[in-house]
C-alpha positions as CSV (number, residue, x, y, z in Angstrom):
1,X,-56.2,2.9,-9.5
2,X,-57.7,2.0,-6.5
3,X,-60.6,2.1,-5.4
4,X,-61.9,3.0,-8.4
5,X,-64.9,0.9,-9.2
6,X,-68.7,1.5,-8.4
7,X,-68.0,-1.2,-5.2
8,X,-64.7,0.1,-4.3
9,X,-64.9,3.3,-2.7
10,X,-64.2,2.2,0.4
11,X,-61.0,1.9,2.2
12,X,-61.9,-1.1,4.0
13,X,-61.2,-1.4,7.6
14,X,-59.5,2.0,7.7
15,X,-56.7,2.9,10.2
16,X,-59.5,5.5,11.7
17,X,-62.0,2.7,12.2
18,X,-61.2,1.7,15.6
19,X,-58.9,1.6,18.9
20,X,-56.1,-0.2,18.7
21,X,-52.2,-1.0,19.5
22,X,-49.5,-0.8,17.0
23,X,-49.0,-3.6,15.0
24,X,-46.0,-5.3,17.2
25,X,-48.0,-4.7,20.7
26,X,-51.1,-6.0,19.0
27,X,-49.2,-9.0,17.3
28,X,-47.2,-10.3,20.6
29,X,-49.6,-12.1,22.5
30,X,-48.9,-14.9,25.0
31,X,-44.6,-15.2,25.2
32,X,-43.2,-19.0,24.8
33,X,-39.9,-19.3,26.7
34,X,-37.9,-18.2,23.1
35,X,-40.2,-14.4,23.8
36,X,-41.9,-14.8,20.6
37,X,-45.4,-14.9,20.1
38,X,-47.4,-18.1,20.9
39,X,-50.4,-17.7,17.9
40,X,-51.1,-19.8,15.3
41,X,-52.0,-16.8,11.8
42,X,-52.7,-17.4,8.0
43,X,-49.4,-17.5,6.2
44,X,-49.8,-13.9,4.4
45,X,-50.2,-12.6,8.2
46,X,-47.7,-14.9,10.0
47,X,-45.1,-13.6,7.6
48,X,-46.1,-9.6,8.1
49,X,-45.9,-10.4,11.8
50,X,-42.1,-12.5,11.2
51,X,-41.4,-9.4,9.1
52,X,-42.6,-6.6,11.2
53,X,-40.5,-7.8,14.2
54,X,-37.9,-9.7,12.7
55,X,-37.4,-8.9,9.1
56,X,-35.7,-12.0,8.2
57,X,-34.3,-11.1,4.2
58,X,-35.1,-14.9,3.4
59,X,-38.7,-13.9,4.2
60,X,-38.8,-11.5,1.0
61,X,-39.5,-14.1,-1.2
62,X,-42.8,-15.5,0.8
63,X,-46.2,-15.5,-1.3
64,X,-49.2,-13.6,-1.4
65,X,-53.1,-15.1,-2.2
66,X,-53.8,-13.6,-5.1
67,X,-57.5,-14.1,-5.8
68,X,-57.5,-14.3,-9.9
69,X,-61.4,-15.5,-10.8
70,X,-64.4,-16.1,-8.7
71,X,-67.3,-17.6,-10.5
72,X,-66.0,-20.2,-12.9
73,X,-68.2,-23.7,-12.6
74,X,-65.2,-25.2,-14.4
75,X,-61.8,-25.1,-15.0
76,X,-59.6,-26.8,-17.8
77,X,-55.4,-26.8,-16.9
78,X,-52.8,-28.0,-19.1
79,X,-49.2,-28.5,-18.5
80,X,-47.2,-31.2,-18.1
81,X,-46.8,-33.5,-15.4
82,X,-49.4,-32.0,-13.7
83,X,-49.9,-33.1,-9.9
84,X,-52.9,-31.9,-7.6
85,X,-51.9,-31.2,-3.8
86,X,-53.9,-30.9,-1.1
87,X,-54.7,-27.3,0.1
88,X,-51.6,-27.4,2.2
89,X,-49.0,-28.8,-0.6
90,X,-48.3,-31.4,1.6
91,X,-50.0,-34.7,0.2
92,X,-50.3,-35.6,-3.0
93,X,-54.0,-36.6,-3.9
94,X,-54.0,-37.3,-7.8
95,X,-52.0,-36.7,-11.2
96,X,-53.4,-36.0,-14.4
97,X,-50.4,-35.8,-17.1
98,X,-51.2,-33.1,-19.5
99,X,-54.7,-32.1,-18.9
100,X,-57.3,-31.9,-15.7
101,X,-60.6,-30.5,-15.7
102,X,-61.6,-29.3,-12.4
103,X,-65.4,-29.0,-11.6
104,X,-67.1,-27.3,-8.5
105,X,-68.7,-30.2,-6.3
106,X,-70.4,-29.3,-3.6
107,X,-69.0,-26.5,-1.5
108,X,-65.5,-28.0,-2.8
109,X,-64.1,-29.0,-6.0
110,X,-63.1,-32.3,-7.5
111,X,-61.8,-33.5,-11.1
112,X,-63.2,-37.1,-12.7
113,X,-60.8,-39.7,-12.1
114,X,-58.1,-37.8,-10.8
115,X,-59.3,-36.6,-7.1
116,X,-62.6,-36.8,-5.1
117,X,-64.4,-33.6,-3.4
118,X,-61.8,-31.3,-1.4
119,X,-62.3,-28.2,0.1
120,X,-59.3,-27.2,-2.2
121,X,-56.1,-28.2,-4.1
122,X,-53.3,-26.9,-5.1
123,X,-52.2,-27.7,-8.7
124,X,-47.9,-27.9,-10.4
125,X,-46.2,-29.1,-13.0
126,X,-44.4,-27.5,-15.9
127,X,-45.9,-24.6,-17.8
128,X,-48.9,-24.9,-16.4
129,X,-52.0,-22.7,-17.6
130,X,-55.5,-22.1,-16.4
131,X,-57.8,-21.7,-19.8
132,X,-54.5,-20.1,-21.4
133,X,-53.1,-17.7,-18.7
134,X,-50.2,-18.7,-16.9
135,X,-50.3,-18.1,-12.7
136,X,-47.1,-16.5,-11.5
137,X,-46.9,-19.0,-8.7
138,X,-48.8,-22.2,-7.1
139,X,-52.3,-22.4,-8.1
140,X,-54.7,-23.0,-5.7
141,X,-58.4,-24.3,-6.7
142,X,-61.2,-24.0,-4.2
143,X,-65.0,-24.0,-3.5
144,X,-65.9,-20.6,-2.9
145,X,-69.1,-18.8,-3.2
146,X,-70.4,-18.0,-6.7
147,X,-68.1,-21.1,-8.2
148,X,-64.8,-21.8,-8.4
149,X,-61.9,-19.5,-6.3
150,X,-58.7,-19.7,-8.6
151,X,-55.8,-18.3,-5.9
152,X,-52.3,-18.0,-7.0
153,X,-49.8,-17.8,-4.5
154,X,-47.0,-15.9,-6.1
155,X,-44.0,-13.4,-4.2
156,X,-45.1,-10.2,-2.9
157,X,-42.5,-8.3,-4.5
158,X,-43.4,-9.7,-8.4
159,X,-46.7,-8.9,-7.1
160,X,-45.4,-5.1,-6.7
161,X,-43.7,-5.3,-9.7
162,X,-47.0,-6.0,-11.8
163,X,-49.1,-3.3,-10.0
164,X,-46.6,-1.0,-11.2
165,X,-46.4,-1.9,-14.7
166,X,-50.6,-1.7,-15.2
167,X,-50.7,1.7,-12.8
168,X,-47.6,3.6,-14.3
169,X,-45.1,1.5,-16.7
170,X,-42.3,2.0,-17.9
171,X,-42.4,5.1,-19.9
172,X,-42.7,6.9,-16.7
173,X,-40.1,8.7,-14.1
174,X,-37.8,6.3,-12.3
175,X,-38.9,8.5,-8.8
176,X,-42.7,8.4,-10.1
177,X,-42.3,4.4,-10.4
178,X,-40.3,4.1,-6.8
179,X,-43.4,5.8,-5.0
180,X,-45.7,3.6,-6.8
181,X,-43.9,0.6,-5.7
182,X,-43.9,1.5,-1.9
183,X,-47.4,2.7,-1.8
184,X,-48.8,-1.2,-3.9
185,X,-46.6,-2.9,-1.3
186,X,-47.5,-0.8,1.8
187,X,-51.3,-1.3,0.3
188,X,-50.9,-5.2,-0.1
189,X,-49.5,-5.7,3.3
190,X,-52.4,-3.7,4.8
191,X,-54.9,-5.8,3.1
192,X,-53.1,-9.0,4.4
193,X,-54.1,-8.2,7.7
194,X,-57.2,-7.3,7.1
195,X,-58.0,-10.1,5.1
196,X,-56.5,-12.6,7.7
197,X,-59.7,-14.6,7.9
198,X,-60.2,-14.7,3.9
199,X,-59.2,-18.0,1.9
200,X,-57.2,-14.5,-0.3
201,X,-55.5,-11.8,0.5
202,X,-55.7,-9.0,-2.9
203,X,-58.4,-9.6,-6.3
204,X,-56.2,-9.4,-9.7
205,X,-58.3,-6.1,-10.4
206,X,-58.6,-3.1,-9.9
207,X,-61.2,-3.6,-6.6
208,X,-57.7,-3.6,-5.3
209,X,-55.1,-2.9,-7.6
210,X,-54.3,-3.0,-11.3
211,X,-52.6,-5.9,-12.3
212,X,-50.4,-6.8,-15.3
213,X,-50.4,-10.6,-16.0
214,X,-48.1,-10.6,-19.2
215,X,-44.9,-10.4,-19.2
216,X,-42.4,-7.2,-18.1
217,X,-39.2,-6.4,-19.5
218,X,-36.5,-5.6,-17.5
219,X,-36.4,-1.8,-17.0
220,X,-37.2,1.2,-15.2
221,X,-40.5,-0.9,-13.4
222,X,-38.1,-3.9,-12.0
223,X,-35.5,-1.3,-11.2
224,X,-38.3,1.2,-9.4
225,X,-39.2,-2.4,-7.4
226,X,-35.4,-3.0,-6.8
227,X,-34.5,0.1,-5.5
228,X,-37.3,0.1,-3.1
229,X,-37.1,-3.7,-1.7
230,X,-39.3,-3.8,1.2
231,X,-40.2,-0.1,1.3
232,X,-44.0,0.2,3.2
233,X,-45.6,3.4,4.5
234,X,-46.5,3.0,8.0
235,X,-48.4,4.9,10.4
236,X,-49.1,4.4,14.1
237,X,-47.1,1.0,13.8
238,X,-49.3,-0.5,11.1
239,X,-49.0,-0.3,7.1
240,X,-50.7,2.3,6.1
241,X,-53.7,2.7,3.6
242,X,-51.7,4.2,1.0
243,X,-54.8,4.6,-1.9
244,X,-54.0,6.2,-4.9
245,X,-55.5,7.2,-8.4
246,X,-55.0,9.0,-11.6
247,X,-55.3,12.4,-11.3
248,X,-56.5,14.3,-8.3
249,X,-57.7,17.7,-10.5
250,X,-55.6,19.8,-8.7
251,X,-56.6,19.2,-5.5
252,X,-56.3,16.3,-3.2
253,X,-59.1,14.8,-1.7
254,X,-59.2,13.4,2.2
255,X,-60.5,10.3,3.3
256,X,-63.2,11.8,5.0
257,X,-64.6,13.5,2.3
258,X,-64.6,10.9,-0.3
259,X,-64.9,7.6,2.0
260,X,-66.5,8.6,5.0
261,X,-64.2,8.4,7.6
262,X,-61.3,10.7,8.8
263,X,-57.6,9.0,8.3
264,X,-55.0,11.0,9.1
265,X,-52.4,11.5,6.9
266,X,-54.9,11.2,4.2
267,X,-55.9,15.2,3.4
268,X,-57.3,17.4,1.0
269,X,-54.4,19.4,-0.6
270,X,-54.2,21.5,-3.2
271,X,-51.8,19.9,-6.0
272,X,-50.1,21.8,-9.0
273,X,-48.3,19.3,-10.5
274,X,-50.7,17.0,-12.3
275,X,-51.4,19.8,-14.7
276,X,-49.8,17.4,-17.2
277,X,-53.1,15.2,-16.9
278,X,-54.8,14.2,-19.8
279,X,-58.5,15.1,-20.5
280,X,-58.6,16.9,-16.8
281,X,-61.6,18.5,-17.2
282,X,-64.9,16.9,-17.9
283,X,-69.2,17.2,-17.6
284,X,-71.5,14.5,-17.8
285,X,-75.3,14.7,-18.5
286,X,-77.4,12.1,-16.5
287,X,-80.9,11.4,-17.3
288,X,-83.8,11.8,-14.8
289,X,-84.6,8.3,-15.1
290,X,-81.0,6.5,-15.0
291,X,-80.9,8.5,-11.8
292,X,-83.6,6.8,-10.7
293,X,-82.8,3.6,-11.3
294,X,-79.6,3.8,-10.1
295,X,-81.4,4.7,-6.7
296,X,-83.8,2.2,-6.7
297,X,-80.9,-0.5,-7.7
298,X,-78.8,0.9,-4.8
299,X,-82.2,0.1,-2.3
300,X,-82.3,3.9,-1.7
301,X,-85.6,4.2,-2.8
302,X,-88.8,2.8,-4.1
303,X,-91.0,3.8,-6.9
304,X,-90.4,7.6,-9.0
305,X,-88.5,10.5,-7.7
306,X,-90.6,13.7,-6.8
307,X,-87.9,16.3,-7.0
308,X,-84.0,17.2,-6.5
309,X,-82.2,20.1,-5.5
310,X,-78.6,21.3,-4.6
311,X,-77.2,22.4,-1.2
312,X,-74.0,23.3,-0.5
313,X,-72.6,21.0,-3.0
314,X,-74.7,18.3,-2.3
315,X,-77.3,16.9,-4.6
316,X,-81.0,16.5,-2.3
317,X,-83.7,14.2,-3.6
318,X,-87.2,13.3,-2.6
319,X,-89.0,10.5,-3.1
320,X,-92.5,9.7,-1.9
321,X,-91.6,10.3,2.1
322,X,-87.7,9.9,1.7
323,X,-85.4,12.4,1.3
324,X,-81.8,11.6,0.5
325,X,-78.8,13.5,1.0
326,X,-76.3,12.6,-1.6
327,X,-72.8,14.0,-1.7
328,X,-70.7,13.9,-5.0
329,X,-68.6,10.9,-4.3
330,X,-71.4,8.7,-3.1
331,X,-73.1,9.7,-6.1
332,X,-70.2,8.5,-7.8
333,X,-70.5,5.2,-6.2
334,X,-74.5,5.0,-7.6
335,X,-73.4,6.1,-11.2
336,X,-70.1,4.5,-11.7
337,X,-66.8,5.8,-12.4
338,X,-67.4,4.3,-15.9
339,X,-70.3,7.9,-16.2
340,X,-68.7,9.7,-13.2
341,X,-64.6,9.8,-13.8
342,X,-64.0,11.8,-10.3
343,X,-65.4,11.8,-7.3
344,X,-65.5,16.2,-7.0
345,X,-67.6,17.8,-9.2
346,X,-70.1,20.5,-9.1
347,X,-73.7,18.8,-9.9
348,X,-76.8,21.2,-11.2
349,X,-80.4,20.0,-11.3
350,X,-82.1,20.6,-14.4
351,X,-85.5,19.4,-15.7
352,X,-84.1,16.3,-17.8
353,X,-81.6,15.5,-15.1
354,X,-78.5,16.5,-13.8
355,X,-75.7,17.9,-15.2
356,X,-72.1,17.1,-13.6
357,X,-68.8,18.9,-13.9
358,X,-65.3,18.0,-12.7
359,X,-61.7,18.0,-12.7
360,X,-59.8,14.6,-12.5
361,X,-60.0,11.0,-12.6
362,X,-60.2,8.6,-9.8
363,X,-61.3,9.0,-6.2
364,X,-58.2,11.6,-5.5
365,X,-57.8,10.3,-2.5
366,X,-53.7,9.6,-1.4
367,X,-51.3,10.2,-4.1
368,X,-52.0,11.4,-7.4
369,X,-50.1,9.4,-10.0
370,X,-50.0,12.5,-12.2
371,X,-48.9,14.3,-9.5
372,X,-46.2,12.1,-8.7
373,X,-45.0,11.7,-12.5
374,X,-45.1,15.7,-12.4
375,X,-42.8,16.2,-9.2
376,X,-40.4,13.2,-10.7
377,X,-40.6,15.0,-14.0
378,X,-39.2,18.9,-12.0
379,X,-36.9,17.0,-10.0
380,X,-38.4,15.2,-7.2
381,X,-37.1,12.0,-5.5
382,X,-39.6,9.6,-4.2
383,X,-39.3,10.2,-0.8
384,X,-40.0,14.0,-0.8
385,X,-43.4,12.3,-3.3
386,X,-44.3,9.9,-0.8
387,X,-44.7,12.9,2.4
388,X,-46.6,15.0,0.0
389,X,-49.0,12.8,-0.3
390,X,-49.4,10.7,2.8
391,X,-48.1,13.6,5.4
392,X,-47.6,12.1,8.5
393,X,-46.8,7.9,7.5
394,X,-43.4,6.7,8.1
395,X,-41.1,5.4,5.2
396,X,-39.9,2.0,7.0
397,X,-37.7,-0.4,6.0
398,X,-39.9,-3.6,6.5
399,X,-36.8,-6.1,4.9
């Protein structure tokens, strides 16, 4: 569910972030003599901009960058007939049979025998695997930093399909999956465009969105992406931010309150159907000193904490000449969602530490899965789930 990890509780560069045209007026620069925009875009943003004022149905199929691993210093691929591309697929620069190991070198990578240093490659053949797991599309090996980038550049809409299957599967409403669907696509195009100047567009993980890498059987999740083929929330011409997480407590919360920054159709509403959710209600205990080092890890302060208090929900600290203001989801952030499953709680200071207790799980921010399998379940279709929850963004059909 994103975002639901300690450094993902941020919506990125939000829709409330700054001034700016819709998506088509902002797109169309300089006009050739055919009227169509003279500008030269990453291919996971040339095709949202083909799409957006042209949605060719050809252009369904185009890939995403999906960034799988990060910080590998080697990789071992097997197949067969495997052949290493240059980072555009064009030129072939080595082939290695049944095997390649590919090593970082430099601020590129390379593989003994086979290629010298690029700045990347792209890697086919037949069944090919990286260390055992299969990429859905054409792998793509660069230098990145930390170590290796592993980028596989697969369709947007089997993308889709996997977000649903690890957010929802297929045990779940057909109307519950349908609005899942529309708010992982509407979410992956937004971070396309956002991400335009990245060598990826979404992480395999849920710092974006959950995603299944096995296999899914044909069923309600293929039928949910089916029936909603190029389905994207929109708002003000753009795709919208359409976050989500498990259970929202009973209440909704806005982007302001949990992110920092107002979004429009991102509110706080009160919410009665995720009654269904499991474990709802929690409290946690956390120690004096866990809070302190959490504090100090986070640069927020230095040395021991003199005292905390409460005020109007929010939890006050002092240390030495600081005093921090800390409301419950940015003490969330500190913590981790791993000791902290919601971000709104009530927290009370006691001598040992602080004790925390909540409703929920996830940021409950945008729609609330249990929520959504709750409306599905008393009749709902996905359209009527979709405006509850993002009041105000446009259901368009993007192809």
């Amino acid at each position: 569910m994103f975002p639901d990890a300690s450094g993902r509780d941020a919506t990125g560069a939000s829709a409330a972030g700054r001034q700016r045209e819709p998506l088509d007026a902002w797109l169309l620069g300089p006009q050739n003599q055919c009227g169509r925009a003279c500008v030269r875009l990453p291919s996971c943003l040339s095709w949202v901009v083909v799409l957006w004022l042209s949605a060719p149905p050809a252009a369904a199929q185009h890939e995403i960058r999906l960034l799988l691993s990060s910080n590998a210093a080697s990789v071992t691929l097997t197949g067969r007939e495997l052949r290493v591309l240059d980072d555009e697929g064009e030129q072939t620069l080595g082939r290695a049979g049944q095997r390649l190991v590919v090593c970082r070198e430099g601020e590129g990578v390379a593989a003994k025998g086979v290629f010298d240093p690029q700045p990347a490659v792209r890697v086919t053949g037949e069944d090919v695997a990286v260390d055992g797991h299969r990429p859905l599309g054409v792998l793509e090996i660069r230098g990145g930093r930390g170590g290796l980038w592993l980028v596989d550049r697969l369709p947007l809409e089997e993308y889709v399909a996997r977000v649903v299957e690890a957010e929802m599967g297929g045990g779940w409403p057909l109307d519950a999956l349908k609005a899942q669907a529309v708010a992982a696509r509407s979410f992956a195009l937004r971070r396309c465009l956002q991400r335009q100047e990245e060598a990826y567009d979404l992480v395999a993980s849920t710092s974006d969105q959950a995603f299944a890498r096995g296999s899914i059987a044909e069923g309600r999740v293929r039928q949910a992406v089916q029936e909603t083929f190029g389905e994207v929330l929109a708002f003000e011409g753009f795709p919208a931010e359409a976050t989500y997480s498990a259970c929202c407590g009973g209440r909704t919360g806005s982007a302001e309150e949990v992110f920092g920054e107002k979004v429009p159709y991102l509110r706080s509403n009160p919410d009665p159907y995720c009654a269904g959710c499991p474990g709802g209600e929690w409290q946690r205990r956390v120690a004096r000193a866990e809070l302190e080092k959490a504090l100090v890890r986070a640069g927020r302060i230095r040395g021991k904490l003199a005292r905390c208090d409460t005020d109007a929900g929010t939890l006050v600290c002092h240390a030495g000449d600081a005093r921090l203001e800390l409301r419950p989801a940015e003490l969330r952030r500190l913590l981790g969602p791993a000791l902290v499953p919601a971000a709104r709680f009530s927290i009370k200071v006691e001598k040992t530490g602080l004790v925390l207790v909540g409703r929920g799980r996830g940021h409950g921010v945008g729609m609330c899965q249990w929520g959504a399998r709750g409306m599905a379940e008393q009749g709902s279709e996905y359209r009527e789930i979709l405006r509850r929850y993002y009041p105000g963004a446009e259901l368009r059909k993007m192809y």
